[in-house]
C-alpha positions as CSV (number, residue, x, y, z in Angstrom):
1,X,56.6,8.8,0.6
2,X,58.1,5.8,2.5
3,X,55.3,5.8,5.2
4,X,52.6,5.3,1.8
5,X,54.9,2.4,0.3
6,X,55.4,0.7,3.7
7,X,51.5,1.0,4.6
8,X,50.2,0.8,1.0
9,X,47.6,-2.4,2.4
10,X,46.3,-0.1,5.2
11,X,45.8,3.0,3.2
12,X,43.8,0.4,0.6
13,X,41.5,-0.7,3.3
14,X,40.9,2.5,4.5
15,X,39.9,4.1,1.3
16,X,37.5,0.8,0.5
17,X,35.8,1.4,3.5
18,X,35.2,4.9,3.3
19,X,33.6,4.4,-0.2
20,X,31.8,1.9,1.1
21,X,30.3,3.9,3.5
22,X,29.6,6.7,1.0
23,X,28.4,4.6,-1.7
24,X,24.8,4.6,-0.5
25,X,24.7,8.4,-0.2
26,X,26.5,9.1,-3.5
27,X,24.2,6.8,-5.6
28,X,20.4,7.9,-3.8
29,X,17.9,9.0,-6.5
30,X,15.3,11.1,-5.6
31,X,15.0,14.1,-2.6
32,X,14.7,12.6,0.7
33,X,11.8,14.0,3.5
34,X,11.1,13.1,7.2
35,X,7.6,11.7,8.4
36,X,6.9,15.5,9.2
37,X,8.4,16.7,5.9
38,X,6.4,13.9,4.3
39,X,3.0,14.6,5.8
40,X,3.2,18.5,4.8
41,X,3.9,17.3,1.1
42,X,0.4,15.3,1.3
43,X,-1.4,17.8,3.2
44,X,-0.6,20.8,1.2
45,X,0.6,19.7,-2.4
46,X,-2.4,16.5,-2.3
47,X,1.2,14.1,-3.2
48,X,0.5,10.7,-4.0
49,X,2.0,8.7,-2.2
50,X,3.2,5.0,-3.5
51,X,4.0,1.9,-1.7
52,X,6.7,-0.6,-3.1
53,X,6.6,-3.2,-0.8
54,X,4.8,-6.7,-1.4
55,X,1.2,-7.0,-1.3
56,X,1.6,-8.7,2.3
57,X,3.4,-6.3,4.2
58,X,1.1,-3.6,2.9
59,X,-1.8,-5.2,4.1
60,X,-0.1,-5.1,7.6
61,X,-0.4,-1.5,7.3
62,X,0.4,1.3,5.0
63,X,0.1,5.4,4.6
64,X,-3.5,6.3,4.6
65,X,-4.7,6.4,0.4
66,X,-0.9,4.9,-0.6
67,X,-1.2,2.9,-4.2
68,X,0.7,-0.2,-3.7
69,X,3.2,-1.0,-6.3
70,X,5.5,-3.6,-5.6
71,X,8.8,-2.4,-6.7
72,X,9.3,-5.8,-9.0
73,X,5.8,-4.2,-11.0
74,X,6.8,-1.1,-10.9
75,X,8.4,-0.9,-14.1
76,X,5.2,-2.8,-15.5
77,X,2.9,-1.0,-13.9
78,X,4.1,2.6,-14.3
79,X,1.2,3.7,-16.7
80,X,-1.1,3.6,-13.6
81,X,1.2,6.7,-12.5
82,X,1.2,9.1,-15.8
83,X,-1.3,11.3,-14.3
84,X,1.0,12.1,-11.5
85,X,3.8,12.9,-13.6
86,X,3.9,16.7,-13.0
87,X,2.9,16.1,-9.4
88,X,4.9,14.9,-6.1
89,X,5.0,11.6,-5.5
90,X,6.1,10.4,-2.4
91,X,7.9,6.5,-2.2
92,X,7.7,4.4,0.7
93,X,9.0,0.8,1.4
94,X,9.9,-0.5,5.2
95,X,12.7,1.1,5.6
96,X,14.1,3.4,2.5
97,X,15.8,0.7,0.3
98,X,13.4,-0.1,-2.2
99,X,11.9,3.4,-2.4
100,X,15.6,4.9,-3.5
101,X,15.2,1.8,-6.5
102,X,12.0,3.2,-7.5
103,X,13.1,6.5,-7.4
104,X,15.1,5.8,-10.3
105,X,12.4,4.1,-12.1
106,X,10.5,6.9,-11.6
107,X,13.5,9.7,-12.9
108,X,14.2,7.6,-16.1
109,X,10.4,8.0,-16.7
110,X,9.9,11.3,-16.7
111,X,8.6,12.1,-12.8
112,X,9.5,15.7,-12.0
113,X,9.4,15.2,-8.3
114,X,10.3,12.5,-6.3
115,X,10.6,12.0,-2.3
116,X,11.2,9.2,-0.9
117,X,10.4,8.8,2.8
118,X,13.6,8.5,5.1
119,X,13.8,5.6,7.2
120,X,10.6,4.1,5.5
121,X,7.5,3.3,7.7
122,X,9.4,2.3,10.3
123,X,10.4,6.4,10.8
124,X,6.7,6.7,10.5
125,X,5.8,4.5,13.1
126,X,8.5,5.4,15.4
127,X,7.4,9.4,15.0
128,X,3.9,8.0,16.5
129,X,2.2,8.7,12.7
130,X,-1.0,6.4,12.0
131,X,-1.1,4.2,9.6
132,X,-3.9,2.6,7.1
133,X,-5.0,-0.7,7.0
């Protein structure tokens, strides 16, 4: 009991930190998929797959038929996405940040199943996948 009293600053640090580090896996909506996972989803169950970065980085290229909805219109914008309520919907941003924040737009509207593509399109470039422009 002495060696908590005596340490009690150290033992604080430590547990901020390790919640810190957990925080992002304790609070990520939505399932997560590799490139691979990602590109059976679209081959087999025809998932749509949505964009949520800005116009301009989509342009610079983007997963071949992806919808792009930046994440800031999502929430706007999520009427163009009723029809593939029942359906997978795959969400991709650069590199998995924004696509975990539309997950839960998605989830509080209703979507039944939501990936979000680990690492982003920089997992899909590095795993030599082609992309759309």
């Amino acid at each position: 009991m002495k060696f908590f009293i005596d340490n009690i600053f150290i033992i604080a640090i430590v547990l901020l930190s390790g919640g810190a580090l957990l925080w992002p896996v304790l609070t990520q909506r939505g399932k997560r998929a590799s490139a691979q996972e990602v590109t059976l989803l679209i081959n087999r169950s025809k998932a749509t797959v949505v964009d949520v970065r800005e116009a301009t980085e989509f342009a610079t290229g983007h997963l071949p038929d992806a919808k792009n909805i930046p994440l800031g219109e999502l929430s706007k914008r999520i009427g163009e996405l009723d029809k593939f309520k029942s359906k997978s919907v795959v969400l991709v941003c650069q590199s998995g940040a924004r696509a975990n924040s539309a997950a839960g737009v998605l989830a509080k509207a209703g979507f039944a199943d939501v990936v979000n593509l680990d690492g982003g399109i920089a997992a899909w470039q590095k795993a030599g996948l082609p992309l759309a422009k």
